[in-house]
C-alpha positions as CSV (number, residue, x, y, z in Angstrom):
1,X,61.4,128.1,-49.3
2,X,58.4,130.3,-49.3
3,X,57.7,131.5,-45.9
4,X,55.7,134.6,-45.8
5,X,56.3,138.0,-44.4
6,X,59.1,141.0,-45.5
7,X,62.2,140.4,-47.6
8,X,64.4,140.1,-44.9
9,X,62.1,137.5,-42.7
10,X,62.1,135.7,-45.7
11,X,65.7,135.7,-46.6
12,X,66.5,135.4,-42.6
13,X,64.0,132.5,-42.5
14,X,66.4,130.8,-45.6
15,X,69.6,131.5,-43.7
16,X,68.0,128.8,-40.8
17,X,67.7,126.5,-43.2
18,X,70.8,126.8,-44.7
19,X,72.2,126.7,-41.0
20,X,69.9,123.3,-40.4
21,X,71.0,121.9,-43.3
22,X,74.8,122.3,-43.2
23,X,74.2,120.7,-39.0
24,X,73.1,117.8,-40.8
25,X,76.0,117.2,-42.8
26,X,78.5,117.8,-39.7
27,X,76.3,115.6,-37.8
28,X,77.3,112.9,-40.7
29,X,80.5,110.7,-40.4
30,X,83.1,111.7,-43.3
31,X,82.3,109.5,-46.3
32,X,78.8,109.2,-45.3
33,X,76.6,108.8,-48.1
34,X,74.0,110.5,-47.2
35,X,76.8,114.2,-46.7
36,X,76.6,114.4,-50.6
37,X,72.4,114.4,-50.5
38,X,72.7,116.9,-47.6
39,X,75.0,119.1,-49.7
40,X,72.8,118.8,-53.2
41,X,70.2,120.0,-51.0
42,X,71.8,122.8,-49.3
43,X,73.1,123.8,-53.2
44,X,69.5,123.5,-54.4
45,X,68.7,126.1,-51.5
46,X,71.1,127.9,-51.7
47,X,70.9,128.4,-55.8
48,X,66.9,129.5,-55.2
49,X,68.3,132.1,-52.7
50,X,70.8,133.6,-54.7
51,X,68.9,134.0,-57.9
52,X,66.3,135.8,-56.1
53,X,68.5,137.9,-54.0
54,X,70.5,139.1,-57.1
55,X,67.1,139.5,-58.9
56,X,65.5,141.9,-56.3
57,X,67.3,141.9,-53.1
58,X,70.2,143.8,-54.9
59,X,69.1,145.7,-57.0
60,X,67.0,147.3,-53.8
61,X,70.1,148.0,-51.5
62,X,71.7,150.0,-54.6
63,X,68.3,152.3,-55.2
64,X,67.8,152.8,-51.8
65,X,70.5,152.3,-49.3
66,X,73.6,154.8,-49.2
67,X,76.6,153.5,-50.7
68,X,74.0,150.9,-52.3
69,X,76.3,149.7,-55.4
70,X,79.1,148.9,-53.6
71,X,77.3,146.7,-51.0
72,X,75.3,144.4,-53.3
73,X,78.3,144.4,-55.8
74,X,80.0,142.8,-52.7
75,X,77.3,140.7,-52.1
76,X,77.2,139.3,-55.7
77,X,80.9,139.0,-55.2
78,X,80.1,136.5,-52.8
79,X,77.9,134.7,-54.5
80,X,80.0,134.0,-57.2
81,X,82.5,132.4,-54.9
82,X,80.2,130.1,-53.4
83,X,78.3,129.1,-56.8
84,X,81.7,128.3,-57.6
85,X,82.0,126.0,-55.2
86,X,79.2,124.3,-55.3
87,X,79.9,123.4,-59.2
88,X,83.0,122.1,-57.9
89,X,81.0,120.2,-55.2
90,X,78.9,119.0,-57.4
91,X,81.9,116.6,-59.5
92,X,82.5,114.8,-56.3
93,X,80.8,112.3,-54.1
94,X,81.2,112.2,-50.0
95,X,84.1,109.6,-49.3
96,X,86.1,111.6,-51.5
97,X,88.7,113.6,-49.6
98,X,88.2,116.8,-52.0
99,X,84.6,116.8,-51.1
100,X,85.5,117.5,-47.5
101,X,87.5,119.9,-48.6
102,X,84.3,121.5,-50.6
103,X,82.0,121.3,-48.3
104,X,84.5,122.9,-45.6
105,X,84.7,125.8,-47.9
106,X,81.3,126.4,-48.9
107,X,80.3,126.3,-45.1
108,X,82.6,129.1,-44.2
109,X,81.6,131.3,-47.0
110,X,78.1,131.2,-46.7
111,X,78.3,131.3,-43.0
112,X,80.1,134.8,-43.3
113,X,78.2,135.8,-46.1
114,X,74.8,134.9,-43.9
115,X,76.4,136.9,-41.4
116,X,77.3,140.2,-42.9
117,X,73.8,140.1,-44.4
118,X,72.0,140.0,-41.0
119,X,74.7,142.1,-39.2
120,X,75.1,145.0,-41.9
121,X,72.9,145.2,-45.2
122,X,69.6,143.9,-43.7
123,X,69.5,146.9,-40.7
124,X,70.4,149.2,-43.5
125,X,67.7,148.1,-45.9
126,X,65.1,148.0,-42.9
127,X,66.2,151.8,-42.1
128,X,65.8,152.7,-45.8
129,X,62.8,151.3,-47.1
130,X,59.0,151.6,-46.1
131,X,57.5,148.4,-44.4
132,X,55.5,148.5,-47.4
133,X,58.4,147.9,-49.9
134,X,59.9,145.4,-47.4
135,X,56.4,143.0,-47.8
136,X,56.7,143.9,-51.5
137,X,60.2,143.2,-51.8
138,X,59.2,139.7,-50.0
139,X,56.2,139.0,-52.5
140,X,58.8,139.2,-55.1
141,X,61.6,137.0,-53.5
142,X,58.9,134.5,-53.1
143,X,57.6,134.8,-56.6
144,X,61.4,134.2,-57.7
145,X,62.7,131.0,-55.1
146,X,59.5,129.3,-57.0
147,X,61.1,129.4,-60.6
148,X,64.9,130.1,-59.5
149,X,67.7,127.5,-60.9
150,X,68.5,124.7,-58.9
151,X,71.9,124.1,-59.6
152,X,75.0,126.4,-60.1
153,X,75.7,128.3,-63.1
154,X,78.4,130.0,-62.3
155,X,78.7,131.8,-66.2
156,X,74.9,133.0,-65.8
157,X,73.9,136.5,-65.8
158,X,73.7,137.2,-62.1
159,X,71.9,140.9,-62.6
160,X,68.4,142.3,-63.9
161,X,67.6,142.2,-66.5
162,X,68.9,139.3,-67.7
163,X,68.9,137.3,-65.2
164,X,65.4,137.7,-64.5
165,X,64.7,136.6,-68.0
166,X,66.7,133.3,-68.0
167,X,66.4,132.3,-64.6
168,X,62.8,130.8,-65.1
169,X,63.7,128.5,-68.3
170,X,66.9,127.5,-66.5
171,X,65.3,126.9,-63.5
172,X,62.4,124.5,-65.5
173,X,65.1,121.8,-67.0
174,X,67.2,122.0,-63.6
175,X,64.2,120.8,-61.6
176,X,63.6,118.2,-64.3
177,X,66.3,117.0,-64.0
178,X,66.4,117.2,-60.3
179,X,63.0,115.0,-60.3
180,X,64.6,112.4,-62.7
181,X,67.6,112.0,-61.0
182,X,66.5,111.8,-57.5
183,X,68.7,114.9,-56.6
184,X,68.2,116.0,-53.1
185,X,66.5,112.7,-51.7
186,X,67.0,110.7,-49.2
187,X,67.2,106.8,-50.0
């Protein structure tokens, strides 16, 4: 999280890690322990991606891109099925067979929504935009992943402005609470 460079080397840079991540838990024997910390952290990631996209990503492709509201309207669509998911993922732990399940799910929606992203709106937003507003763009994506939610809230406001008003408080108790459980670590 935080990598430097233009909104989409940023975003692209996330979509590795997502990728590394979910290697991890397919590299992990079913039941394995250690599948449910792998899929907390790909959530956490995941969550900080999402919030920032929606917050400034989105809102870019429908200002500037043709055909702009329908694109990030289907990429928010997205979203929302995966956030789903994860909240579902998140009542289960990894010998239990309807975490496989989750996890299976999440996997192929994010994969495909990582896909069409890199395939279709990020060409378009690079052909739109000044190099300018792309390092801009980036700055604020940055800015956002820092103070974005860590878990899914699937009922939150998922455009500006109010999601760029709640995410930060949200974002606050879901890290404490991250840092007091031990979310996302390894034993």
């Amino acid at each position: 999280m935080g990598h430097g460079g233009n909104v989409i080397d940023e975003l692209t840079t996330d979509h590795r890690e997502v990728e590394e991540i979910f290697g991890r838990i397919d590299r992990c024997a079913p039941g394995d322990k250690d599948r449910k910390v792998y899929a907390d952290q790909v959530t956490m990631e995941l969550v900080r991606h999402s919030v920032a996209e929606e917050a400034y990503l989105y809102p870019a492709v429908r200002r500037h891109v043709p055909n702009g509201d329908a694109l990030a309207d289907r990429e928010i669509e997205d979203h929302s099925k995966a956030e789903q998911i994860m909240k579902d993922l998140e009542g289960h732990e990894a010998d239990d067979p309807e975490f496989d399940r989750l996890i299976g799910d999440l996997m192929r929606e994010i994969r495909a929504h990582l896909a069409d992203e890199e395939q279709t709106l990020f060409p378009m937003l690079r052909a739109a935009c000044t190099p300018e507003a792309l390092n801009d763009l980036g700055d604020k994506v940055r800015r956002a992943k820092k103070v974005a939610p860590t878990r899914p809230h699937p009922s939150a406001p998922d455009t500006p402005p109010a999601n760029k008003l709640l995410a930060p408080g949200v974002g606050m108790v879901d890290r404490l609470r991250d840092a007091l459980s031990g979310r996302g670590k390894l034993d």
